[in-house]
mmCIF file of the N, C-alpha and C atoms, coordinates in Angstrom:
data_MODEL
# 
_entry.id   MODEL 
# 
loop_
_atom_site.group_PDB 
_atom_site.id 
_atom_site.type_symbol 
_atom_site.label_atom_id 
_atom_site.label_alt_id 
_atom_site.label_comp_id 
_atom_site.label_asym_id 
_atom_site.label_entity_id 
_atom_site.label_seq_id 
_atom_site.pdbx_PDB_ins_code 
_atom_site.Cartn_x 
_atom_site.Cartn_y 
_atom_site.Cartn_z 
_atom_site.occupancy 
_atom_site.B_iso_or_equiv 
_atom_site.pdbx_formal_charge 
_atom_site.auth_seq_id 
_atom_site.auth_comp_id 
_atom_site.auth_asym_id 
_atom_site.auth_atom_id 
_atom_site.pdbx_PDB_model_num 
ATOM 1   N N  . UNK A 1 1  ? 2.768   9.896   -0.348 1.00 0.00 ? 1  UNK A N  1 
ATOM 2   C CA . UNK A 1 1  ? 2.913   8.498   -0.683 1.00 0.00 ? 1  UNK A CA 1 
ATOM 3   C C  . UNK A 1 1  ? 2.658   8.321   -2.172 1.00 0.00 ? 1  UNK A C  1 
ATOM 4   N N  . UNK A 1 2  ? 3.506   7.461   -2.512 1.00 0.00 ? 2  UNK A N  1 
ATOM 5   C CA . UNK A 1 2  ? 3.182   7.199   -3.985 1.00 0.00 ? 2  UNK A CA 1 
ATOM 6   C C  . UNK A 1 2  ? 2.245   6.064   -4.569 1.00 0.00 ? 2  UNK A C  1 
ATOM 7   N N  . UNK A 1 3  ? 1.130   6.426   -4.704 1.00 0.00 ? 3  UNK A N  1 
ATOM 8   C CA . UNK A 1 3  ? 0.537   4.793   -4.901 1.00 0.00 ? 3  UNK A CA 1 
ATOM 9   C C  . UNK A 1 3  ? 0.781   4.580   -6.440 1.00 0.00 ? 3  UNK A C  1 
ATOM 10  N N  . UNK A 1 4  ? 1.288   4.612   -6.842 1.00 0.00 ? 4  UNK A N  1 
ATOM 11  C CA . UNK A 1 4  ? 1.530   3.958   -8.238 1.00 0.00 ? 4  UNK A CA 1 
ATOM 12  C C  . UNK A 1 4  ? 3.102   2.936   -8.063 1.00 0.00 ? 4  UNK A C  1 
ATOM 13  N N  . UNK A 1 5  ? 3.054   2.362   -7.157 1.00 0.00 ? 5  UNK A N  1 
ATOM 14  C CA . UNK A 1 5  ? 4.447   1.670   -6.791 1.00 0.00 ? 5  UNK A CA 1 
ATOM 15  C C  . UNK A 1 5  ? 3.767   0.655   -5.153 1.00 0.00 ? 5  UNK A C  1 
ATOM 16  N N  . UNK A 1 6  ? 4.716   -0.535  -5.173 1.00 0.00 ? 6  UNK A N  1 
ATOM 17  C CA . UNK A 1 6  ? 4.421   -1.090  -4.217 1.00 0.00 ? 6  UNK A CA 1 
ATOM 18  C C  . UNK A 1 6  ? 5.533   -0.713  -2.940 1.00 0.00 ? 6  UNK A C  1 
ATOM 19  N N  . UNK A 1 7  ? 4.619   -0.066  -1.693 1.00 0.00 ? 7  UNK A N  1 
ATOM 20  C CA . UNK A 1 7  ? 5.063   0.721   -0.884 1.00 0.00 ? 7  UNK A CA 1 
ATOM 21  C C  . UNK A 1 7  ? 5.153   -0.062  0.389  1.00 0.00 ? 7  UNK A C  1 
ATOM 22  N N  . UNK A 1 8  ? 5.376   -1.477  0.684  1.00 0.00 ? 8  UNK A N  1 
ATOM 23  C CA . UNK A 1 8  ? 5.174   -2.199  1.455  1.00 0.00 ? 8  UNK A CA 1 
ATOM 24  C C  . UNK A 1 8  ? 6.769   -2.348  2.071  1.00 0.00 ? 8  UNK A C  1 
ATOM 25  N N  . UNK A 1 9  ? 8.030   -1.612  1.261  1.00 0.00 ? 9  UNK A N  1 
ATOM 26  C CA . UNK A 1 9  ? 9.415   -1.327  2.074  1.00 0.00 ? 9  UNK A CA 1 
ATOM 27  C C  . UNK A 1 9  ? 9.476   -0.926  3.236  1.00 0.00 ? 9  UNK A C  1 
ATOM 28  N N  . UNK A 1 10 ? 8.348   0.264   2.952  1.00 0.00 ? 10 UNK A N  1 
ATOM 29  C CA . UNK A 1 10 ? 8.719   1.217   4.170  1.00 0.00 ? 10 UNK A CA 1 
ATOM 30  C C  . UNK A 1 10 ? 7.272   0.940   5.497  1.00 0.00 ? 10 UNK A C  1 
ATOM 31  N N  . UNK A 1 11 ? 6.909   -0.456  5.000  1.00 0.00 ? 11 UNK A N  1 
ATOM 32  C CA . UNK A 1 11 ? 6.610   -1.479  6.473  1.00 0.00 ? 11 UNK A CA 1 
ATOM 33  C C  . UNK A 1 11 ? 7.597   -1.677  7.860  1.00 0.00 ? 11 UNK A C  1 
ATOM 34  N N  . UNK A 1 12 ? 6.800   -1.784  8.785  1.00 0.00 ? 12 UNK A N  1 
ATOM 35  C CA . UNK A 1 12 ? 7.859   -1.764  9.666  1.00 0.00 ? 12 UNK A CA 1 
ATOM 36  C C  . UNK A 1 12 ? 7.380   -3.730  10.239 1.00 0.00 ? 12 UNK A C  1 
ATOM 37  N N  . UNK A 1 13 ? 6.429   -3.959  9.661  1.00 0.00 ? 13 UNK A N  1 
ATOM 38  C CA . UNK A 1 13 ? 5.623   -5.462  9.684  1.00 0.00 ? 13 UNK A CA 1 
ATOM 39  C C  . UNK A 1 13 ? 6.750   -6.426  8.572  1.00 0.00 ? 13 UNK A C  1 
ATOM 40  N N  . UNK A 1 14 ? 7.514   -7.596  9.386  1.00 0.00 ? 14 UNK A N  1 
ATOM 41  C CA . UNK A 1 14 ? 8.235   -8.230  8.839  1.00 0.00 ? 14 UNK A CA 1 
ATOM 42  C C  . UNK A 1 14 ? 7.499   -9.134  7.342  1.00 0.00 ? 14 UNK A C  1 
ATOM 43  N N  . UNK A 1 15 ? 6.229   -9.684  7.960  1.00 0.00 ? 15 UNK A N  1 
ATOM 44  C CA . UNK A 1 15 ? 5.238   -10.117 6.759  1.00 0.00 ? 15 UNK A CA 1 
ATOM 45  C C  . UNK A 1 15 ? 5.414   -9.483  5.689  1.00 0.00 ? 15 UNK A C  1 
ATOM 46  N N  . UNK A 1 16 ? 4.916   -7.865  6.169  1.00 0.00 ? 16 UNK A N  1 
ATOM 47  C CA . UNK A 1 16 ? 4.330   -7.281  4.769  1.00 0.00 ? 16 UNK A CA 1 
ATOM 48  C C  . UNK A 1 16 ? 5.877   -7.127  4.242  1.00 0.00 ? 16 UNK A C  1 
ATOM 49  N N  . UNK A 1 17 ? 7.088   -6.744  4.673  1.00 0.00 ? 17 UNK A N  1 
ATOM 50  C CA . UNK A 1 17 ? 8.297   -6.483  4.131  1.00 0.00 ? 17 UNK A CA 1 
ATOM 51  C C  . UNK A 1 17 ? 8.464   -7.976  3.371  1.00 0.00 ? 17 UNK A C  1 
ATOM 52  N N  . UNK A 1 18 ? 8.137   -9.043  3.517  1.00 0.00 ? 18 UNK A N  1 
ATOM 53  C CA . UNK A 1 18 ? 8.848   -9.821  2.057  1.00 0.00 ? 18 UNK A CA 1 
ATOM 54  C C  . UNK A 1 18 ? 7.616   -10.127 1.582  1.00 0.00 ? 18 UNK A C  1 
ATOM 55  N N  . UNK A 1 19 ? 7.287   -9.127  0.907  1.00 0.00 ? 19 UNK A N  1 
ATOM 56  C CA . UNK A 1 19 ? 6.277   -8.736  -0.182 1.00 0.00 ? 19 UNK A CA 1 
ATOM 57  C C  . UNK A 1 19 ? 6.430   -7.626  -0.787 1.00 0.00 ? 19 UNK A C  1 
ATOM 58  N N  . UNK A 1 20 ? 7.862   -7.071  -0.377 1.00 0.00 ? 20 UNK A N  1 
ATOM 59  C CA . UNK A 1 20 ? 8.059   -5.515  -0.801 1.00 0.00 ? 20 UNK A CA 1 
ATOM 60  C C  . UNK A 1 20 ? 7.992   -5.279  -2.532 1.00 0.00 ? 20 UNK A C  1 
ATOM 61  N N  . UNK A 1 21 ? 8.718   -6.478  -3.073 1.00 0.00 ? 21 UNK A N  1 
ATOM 62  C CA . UNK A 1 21 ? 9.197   -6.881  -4.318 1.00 0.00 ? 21 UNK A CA 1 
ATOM 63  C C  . UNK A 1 21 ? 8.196   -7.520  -5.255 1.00 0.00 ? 21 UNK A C  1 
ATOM 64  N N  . UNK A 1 22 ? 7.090   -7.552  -4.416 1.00 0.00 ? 22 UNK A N  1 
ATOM 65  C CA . UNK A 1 22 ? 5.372   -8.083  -5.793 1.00 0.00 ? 22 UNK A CA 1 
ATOM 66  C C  . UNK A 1 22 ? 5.679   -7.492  -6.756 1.00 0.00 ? 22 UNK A C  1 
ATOM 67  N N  . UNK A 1 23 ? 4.772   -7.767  -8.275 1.00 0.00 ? 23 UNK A N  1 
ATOM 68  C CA . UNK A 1 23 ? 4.972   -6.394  -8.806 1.00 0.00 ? 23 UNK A CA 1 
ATOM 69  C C  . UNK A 1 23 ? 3.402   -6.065  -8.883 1.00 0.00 ? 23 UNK A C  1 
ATOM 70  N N  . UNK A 1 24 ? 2.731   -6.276  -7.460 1.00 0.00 ? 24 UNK A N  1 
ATOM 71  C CA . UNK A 1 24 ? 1.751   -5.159  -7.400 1.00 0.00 ? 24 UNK A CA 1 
ATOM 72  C C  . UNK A 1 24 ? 1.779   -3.697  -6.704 1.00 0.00 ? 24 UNK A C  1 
ATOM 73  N N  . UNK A 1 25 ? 0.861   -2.775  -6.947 1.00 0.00 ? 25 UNK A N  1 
ATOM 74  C CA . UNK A 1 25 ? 1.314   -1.395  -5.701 1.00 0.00 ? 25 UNK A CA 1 
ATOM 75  C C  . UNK A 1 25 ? 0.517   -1.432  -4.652 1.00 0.00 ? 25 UNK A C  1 
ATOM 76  N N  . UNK A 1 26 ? 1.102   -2.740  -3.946 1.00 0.00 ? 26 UNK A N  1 
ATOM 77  C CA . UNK A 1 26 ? 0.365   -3.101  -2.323 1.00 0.00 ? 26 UNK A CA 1 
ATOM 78  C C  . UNK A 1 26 ? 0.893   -1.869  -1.400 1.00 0.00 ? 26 UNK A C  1 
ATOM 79  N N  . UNK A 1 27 ? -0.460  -1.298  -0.959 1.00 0.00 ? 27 UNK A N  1 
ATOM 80  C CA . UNK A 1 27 ? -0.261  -0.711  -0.019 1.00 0.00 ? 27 UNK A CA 1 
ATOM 81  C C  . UNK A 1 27 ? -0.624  -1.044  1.907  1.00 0.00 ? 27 UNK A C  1 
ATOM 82  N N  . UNK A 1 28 ? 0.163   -0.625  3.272  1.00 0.00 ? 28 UNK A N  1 
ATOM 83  C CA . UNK A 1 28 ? -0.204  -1.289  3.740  1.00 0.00 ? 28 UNK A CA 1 
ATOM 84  C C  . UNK A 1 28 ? -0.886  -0.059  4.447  1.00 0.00 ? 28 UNK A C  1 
ATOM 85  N N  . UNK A 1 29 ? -2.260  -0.544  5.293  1.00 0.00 ? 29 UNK A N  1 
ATOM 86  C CA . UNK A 1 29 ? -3.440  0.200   5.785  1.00 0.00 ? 29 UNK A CA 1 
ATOM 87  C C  . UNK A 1 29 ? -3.060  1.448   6.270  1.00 0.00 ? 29 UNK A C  1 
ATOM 88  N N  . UNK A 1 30 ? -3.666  2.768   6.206  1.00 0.00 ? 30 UNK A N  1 
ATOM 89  C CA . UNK A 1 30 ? -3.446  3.331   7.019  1.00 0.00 ? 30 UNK A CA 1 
ATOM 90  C C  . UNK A 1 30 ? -4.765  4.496   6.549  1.00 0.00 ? 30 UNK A C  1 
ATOM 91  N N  . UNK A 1 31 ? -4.386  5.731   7.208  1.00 0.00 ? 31 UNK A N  1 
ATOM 92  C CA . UNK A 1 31 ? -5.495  6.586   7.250  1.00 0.00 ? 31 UNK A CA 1 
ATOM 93  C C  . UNK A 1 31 ? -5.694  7.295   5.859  1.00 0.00 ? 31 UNK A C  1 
ATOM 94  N N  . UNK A 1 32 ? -4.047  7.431   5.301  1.00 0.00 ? 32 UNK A N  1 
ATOM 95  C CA . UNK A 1 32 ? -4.208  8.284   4.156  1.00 0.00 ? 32 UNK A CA 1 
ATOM 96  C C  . UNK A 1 32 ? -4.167  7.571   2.753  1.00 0.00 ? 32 UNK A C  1 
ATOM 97  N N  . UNK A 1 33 ? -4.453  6.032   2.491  1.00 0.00 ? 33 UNK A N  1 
ATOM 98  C CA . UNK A 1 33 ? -4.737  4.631   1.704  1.00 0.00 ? 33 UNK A CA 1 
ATOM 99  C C  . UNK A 1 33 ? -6.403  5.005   1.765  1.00 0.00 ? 33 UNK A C  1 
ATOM 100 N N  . UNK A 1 34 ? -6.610  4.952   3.114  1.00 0.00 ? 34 UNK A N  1 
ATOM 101 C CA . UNK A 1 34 ? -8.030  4.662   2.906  1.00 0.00 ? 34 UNK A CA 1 
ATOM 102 C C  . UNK A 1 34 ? -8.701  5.838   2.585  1.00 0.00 ? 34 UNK A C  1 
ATOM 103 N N  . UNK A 1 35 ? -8.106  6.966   2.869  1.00 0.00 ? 35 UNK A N  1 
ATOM 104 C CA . UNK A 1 35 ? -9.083  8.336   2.605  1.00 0.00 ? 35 UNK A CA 1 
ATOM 105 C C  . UNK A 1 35 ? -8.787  8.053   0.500  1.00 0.00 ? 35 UNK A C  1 
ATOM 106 N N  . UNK A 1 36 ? -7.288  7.795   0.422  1.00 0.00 ? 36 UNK A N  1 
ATOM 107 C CA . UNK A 1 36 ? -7.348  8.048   -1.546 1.00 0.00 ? 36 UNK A CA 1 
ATOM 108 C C  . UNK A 1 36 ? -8.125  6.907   -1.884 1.00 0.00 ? 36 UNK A C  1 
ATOM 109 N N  . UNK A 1 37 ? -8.247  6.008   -1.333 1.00 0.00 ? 37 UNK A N  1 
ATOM 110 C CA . UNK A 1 37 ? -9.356  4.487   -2.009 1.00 0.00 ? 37 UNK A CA 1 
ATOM 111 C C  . UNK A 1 37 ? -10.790 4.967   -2.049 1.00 0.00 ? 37 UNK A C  1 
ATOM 112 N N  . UNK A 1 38 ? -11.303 5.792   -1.016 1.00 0.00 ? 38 UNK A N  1 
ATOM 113 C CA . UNK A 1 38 ? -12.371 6.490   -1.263 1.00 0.00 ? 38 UNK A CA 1 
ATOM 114 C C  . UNK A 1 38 ? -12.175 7.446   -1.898 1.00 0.00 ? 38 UNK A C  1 
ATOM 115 N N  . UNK A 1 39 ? -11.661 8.569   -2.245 1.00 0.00 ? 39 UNK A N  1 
ATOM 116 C CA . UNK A 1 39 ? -11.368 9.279   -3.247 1.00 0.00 ? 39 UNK A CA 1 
ATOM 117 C C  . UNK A 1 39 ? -11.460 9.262   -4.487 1.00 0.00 ? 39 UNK A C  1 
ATOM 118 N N  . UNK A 1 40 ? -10.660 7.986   -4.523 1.00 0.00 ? 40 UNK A N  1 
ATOM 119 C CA . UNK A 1 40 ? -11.004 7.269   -6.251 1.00 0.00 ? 40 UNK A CA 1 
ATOM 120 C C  . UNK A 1 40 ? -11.309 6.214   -6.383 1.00 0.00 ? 40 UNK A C  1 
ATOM 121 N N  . UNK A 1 41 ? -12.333 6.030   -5.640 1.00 0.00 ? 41 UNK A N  1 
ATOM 122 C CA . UNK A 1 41 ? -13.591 4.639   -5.722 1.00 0.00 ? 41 UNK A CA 1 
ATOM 123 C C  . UNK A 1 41 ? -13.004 3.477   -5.865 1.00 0.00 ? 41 UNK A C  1 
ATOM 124 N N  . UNK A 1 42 ? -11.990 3.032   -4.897 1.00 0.00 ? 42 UNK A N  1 
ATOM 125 C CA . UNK A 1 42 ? -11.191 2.206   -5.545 1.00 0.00 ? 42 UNK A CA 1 
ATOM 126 C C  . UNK A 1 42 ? -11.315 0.833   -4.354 1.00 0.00 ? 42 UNK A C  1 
ATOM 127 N N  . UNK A 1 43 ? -11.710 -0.299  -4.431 1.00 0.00 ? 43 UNK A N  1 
ATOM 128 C CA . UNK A 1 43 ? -12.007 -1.558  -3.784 1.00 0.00 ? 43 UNK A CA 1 
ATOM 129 C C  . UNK A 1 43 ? -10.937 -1.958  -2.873 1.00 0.00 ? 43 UNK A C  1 
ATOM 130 N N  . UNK A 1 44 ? -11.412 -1.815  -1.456 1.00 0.00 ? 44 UNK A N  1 
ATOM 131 C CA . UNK A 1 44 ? -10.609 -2.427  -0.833 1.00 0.00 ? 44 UNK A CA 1 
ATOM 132 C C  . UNK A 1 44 ? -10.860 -3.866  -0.305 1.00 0.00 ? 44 UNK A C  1 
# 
């Protein structure tokens, strides 16, 4: 996964899909978000 980009396309959640186009790098939850947010101390 690329977190330097907002990865909310490849949602299968209609919500998070029209938000694909933020220009933040929203990511949506999962196991391997939360293991790199702890990784690099990063606020969820």
């Amino acid at each position: 996964m690329n977190f330097n980009r907002n990865n909310l396309d490849k949602s299968n959640s209609p919500y998070l899909k029209q938000h694909e186009n933020n220009p933040i790098n929203w990511q949506e939850w999962n196991q391997e978000v939360l293991d790199y947010a702890k990784k690099n101390n990063k606020i969820i």
